[in-house]
Backbone as JSON, one array per atom type, in Angstrom:
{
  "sequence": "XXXXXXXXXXXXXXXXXXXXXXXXXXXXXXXXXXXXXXXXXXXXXXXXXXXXXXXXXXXXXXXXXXXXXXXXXXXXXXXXXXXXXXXXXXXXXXXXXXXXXXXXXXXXXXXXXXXXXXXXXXXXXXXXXXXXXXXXXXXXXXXXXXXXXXXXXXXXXXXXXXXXXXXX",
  "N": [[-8.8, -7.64, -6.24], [-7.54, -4.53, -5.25], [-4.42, -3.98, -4.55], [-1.52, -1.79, -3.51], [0.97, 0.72, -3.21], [-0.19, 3.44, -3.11], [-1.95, 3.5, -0.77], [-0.88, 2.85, 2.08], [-1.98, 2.61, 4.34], [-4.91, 1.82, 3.96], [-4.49, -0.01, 2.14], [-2.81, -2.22, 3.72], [-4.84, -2.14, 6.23], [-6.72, -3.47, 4.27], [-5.67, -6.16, 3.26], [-5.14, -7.21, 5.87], [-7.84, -7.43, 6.94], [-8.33, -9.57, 5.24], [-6.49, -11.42, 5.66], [-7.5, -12.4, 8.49], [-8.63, -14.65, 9.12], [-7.34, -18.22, 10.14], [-4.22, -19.0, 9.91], [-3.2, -21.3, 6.84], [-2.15, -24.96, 6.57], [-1.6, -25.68, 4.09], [-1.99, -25.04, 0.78], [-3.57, -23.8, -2.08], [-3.31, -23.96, -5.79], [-2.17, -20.5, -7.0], [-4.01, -17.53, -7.78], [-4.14, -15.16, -10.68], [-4.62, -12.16, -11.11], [-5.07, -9.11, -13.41], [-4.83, -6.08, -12.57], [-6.43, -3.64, -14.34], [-6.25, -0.51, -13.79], [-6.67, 2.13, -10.87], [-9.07, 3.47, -8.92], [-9.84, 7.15, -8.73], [-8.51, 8.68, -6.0], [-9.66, 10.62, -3.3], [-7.88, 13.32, -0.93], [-8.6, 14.65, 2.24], [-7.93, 15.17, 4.58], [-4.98, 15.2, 5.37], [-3.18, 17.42, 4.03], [-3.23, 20.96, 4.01], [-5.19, 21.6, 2.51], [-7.42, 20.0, 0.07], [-6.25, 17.08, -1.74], [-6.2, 15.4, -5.07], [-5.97, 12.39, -5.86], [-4.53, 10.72, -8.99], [-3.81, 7.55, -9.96], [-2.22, 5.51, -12.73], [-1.57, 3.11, -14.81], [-1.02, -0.65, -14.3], [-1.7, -2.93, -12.03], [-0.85, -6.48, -11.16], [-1.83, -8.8, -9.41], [-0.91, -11.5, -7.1], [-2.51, -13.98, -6.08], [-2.69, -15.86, -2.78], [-3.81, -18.54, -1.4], [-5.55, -21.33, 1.17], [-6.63, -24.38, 1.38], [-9.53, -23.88, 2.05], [-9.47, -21.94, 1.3], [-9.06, -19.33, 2.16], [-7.02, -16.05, 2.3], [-3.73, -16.28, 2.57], [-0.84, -15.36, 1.5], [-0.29, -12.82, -0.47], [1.2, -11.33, -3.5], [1.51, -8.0, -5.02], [2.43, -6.34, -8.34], [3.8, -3.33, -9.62], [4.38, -2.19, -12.16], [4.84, -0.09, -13.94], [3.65, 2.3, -13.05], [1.95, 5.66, -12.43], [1.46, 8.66, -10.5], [-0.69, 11.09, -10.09], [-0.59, 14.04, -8.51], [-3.32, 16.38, -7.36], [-3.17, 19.55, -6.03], [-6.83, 20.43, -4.82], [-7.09, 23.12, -4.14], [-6.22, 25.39, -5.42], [-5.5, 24.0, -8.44], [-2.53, 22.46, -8.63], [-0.4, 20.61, -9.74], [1.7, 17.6, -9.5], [3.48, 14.56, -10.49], [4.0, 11.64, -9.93], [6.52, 8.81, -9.71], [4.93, 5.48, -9.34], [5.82, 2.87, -8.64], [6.97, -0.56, -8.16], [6.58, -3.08, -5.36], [4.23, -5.23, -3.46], [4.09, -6.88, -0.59], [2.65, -9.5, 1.5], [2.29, -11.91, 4.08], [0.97, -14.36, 6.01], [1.71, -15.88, 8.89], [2.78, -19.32, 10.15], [2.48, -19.05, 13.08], [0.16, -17.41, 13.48], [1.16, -14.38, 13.49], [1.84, -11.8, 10.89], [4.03, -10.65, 8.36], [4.7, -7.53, 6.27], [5.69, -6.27, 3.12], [6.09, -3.33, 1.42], [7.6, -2.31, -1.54], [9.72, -0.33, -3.49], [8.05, 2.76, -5.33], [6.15, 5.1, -4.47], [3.04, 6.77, -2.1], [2.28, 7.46, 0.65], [-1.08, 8.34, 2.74], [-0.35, 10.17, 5.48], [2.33, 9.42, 7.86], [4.0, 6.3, 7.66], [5.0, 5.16, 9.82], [5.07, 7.4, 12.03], [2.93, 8.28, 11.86], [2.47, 10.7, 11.63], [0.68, 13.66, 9.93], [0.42, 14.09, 6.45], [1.02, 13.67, 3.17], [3.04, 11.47, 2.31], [5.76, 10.16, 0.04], [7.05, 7.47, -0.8], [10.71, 6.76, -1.4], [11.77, 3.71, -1.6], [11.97, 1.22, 0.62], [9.46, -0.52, 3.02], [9.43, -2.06, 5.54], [7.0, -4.48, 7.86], [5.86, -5.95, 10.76], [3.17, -7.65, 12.34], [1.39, -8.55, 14.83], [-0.59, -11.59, 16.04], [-2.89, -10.65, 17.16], [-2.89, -8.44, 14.51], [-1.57, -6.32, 15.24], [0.86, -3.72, 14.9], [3.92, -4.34, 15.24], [6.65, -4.44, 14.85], [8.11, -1.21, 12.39], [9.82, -0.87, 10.06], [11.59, 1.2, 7.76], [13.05, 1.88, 5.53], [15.53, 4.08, 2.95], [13.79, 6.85, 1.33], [11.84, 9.17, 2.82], [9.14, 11.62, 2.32], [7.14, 14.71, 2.68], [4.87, 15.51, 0.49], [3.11, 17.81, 0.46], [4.11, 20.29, 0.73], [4.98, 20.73, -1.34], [2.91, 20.56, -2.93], [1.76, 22.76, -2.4], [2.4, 25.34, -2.73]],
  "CA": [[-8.42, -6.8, -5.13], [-6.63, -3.52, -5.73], [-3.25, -3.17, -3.44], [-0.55, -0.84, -3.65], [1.79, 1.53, -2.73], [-1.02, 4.52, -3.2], [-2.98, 3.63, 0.65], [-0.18, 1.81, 2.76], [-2.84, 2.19, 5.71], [-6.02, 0.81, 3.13], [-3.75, -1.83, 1.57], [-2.77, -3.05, 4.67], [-6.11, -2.76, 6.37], [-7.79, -4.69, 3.68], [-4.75, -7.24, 3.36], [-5.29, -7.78, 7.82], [-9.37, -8.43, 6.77], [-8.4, -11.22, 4.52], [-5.68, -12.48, 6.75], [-8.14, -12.43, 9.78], [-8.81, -15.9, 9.32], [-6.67, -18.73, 10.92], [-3.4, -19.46, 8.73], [-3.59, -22.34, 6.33], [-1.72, -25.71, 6.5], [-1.95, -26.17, 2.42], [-2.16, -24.03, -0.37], [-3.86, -24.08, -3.46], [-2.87, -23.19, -7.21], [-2.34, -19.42, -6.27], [-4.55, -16.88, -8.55], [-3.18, -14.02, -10.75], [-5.38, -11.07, -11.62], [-4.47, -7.64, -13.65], [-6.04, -4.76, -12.82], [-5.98, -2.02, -15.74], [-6.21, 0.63, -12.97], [-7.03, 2.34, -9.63], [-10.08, 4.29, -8.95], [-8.92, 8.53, -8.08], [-8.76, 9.22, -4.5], [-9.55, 12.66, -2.97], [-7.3, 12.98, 0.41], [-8.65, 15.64, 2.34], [-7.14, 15.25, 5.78], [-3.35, 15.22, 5.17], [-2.48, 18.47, 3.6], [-3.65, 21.78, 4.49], [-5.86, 21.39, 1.32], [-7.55, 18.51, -0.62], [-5.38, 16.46, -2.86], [-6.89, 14.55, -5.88], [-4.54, 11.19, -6.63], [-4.82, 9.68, -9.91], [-2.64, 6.68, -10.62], [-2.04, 5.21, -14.38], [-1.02, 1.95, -14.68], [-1.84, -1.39, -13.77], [-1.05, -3.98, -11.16], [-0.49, -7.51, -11.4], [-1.84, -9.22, -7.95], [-1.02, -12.73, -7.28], [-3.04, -14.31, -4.44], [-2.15, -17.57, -2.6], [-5.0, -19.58, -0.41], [-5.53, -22.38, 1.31], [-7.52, -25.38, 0.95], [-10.3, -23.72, 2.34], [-9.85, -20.54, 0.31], [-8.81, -18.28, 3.31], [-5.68, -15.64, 1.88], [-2.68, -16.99, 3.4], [-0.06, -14.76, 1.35], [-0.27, -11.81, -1.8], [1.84, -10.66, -4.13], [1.3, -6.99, -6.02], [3.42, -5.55, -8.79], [2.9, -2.15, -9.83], [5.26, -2.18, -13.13], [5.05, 1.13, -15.08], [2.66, 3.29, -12.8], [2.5, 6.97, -12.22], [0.58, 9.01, -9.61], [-0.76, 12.71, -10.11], [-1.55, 14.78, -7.24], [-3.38, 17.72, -7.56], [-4.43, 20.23, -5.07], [-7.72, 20.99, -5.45], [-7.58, 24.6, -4.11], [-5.01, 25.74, -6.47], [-5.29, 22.75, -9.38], [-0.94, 22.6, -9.2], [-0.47, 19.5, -9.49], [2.76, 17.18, -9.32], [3.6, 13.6, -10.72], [5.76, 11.32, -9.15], [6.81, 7.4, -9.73], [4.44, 4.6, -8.24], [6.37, 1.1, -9.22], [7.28, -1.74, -6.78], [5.89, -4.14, -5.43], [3.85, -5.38, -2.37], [4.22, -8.85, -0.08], [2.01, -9.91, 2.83], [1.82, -13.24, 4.16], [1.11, -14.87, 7.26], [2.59, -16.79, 9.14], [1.74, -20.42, 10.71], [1.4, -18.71, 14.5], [-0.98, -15.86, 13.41], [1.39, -13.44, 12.51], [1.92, -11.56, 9.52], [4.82, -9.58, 7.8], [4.35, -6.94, 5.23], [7.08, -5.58, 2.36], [6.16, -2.68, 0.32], [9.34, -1.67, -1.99], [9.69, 0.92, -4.32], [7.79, 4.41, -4.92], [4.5, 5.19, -4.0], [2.35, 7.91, -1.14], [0.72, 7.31, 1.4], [-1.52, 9.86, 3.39], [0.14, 9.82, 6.95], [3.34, 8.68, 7.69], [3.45, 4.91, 7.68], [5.85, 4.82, 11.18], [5.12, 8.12, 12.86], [1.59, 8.81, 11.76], [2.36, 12.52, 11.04], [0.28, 13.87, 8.91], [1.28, 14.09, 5.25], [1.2, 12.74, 1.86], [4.74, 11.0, 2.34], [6.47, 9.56, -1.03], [8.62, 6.35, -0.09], [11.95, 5.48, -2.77], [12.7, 2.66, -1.04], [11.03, 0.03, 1.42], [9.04, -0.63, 4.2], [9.27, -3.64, 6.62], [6.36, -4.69, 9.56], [5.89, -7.31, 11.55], [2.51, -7.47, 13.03], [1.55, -9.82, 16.42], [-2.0, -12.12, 16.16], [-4.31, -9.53, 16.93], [-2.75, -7.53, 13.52], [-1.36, -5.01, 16.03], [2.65, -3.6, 14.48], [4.95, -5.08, 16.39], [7.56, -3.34, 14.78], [7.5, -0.92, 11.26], [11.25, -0.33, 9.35], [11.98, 2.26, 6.51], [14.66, 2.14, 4.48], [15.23, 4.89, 2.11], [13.45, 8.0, 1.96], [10.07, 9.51, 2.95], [9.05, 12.74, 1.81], [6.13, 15.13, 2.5], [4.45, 16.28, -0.75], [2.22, 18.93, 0.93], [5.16, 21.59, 0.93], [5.59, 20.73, -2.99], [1.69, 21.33, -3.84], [1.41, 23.85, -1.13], [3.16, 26.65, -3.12]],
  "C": [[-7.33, -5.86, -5.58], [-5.51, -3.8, -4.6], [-2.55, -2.3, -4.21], [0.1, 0.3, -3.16], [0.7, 3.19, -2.48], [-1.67, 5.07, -1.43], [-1.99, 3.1, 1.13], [-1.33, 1.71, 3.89], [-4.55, 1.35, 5.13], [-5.54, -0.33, 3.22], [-3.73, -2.69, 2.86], [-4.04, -3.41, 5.87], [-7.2, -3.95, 5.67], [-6.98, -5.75, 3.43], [-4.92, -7.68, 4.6], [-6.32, -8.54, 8.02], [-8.93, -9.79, 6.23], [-8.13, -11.94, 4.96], [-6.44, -12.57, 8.39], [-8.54, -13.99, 10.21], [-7.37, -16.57, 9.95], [-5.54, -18.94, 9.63], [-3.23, -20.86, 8.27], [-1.61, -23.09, 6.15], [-1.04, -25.81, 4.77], [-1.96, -24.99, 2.1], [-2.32, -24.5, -1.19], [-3.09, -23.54, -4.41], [-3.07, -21.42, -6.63], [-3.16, -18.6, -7.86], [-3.99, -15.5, -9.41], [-4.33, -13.18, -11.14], [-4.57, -9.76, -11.79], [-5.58, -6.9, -13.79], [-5.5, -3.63, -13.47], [-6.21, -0.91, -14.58], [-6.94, 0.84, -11.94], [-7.76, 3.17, -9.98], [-9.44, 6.0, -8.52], [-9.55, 8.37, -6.76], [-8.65, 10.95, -4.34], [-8.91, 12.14, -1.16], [-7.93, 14.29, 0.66], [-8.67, 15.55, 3.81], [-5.68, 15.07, 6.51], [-2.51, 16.55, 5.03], [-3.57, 19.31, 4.25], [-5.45, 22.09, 3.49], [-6.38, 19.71, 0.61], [-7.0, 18.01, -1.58], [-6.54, 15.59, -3.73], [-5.52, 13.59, -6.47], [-5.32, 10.35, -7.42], [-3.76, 8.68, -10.48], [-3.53, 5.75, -12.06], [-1.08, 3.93, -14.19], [-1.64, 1.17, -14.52], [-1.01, -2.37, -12.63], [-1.42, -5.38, -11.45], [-0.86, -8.47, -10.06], [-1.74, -10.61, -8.38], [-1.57, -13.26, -5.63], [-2.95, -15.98, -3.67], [-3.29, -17.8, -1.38], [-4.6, -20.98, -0.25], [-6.68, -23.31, 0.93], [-8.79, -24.88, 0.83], [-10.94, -22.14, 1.56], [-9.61, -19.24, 0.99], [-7.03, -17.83, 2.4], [-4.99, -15.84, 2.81], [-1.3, -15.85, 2.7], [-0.61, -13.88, -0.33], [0.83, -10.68, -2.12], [1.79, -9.67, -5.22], [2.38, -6.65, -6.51], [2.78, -4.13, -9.27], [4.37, -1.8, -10.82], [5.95, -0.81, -13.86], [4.07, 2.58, -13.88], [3.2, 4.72, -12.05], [1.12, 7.54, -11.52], [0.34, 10.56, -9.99], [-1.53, 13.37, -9.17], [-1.49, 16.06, -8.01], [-4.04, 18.17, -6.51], [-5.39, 20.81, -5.62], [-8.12, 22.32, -5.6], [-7.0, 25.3, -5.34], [-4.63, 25.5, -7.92], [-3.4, 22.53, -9.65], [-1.13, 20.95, -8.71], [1.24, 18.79, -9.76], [2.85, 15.7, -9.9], [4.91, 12.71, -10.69], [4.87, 9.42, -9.34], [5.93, 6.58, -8.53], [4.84, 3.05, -8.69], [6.92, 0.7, -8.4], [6.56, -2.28, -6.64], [5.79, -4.29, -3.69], [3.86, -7.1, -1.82], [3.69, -8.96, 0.77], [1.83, -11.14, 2.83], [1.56, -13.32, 6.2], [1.36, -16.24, 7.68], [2.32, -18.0, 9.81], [1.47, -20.1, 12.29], [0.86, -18.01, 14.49], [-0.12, -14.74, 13.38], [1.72, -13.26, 11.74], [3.22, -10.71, 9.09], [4.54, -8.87, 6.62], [5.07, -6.3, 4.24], [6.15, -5.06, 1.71], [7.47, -2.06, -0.18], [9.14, -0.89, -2.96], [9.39, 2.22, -4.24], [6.4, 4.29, -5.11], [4.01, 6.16, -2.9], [2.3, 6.91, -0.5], [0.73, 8.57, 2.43], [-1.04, 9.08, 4.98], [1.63, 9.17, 6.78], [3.68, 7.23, 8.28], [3.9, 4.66, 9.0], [5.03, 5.92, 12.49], [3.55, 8.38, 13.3], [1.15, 9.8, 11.93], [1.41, 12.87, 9.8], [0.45, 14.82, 7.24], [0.81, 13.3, 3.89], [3.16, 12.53, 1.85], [4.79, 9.93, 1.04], [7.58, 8.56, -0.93], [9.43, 5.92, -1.47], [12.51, 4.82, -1.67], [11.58, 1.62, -0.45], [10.59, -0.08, 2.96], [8.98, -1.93, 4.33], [8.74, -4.0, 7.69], [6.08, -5.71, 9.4], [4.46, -6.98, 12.31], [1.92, -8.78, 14.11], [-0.15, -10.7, 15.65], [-3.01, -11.14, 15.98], [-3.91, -8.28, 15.51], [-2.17, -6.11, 13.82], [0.73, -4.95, 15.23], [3.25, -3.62, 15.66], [6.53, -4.33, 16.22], [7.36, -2.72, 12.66], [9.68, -0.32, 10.95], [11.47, 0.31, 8.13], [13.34, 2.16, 6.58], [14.57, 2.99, 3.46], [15.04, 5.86, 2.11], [11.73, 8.33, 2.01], [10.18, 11.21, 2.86], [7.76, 13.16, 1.9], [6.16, 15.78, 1.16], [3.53, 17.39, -0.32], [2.87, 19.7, 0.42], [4.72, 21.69, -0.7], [4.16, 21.53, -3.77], [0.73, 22.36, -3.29], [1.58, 25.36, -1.96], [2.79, 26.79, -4.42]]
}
């Protein structure tokens, strides 16, 4: 499983699927997998233009289950990696820091909390849901209820549209 700082609204969609099950009593031996890299994304409902993001690097996921094999908590690193947006109208392209690390678990009454920390995009802004390619140095903190709904979403740090940057 890919995560990372690249989709905060993917990652955490496909981190909510896994955790959709009931939360586990137990835990097994937890699993580690490295993935040598992310597939390119084309964004083309953020900026005024279509972005092409290629990240370089790899991540490090560690995944924790229960007895039954249902994800109960995962831990991504994202060590060395680097992101390159390019607009496609234009080809200007920009490259900016994607390292930190991701945490989701849930919790034994059905909900979940989520830490991404470091630097990394995502298309939209993870709180407001402006639209953007926003660049986070720093960390995000949500809390989401049973039904996976945010209960509350905290930034620390800074967020930054990249449009403007590969606009010009």
């Amino acid at each position: 499983m890919q995560r990372g700082p690249l989709l905060l609204s993917t990652a955490l969609s496909t981190v909510l699927v896994a955790f959709a099950v009931a939360p586990a009593a137990n835990a097994d031996k937890p699993t580690r997998e490295i993935v040598p890299g992310q597939d390119d994304v084309r964004i083309t409902d953020q900026c005024a233009f279509p972005v092409l993001v290629q990240t370089t690097g790899r991540e490090i996921v560690t995944s924790f289950t229960d007895k039954s094999g249902n994800l109960v908590k995962q831990i991504a690193v994202f060590p060395a990696n680097k992101q390159t947006l390019t607009n496609l109208d234009t080809r200007k392209s920009i490259v900016v820091l994607a390292t930190g690390s991701f945490n989701a678990r849930r919790q034994p009454d059905g909900t979940a909390t989520l830490h991404v920390t470091g630097h990394g995009i995502f298309p939209g802004h993870p709180v407001t849901e402006e639209p953007g390619i926003w660049y986070l140095s720093g960390r995000i903190f949500a809390t989401l209820d049973v039904d996976d709904n945010p209960t509350s979403i905290n930034v620390t740090g800074k967020l930054v549209d990249l449009c403007g940057r590969l606009g010009n």
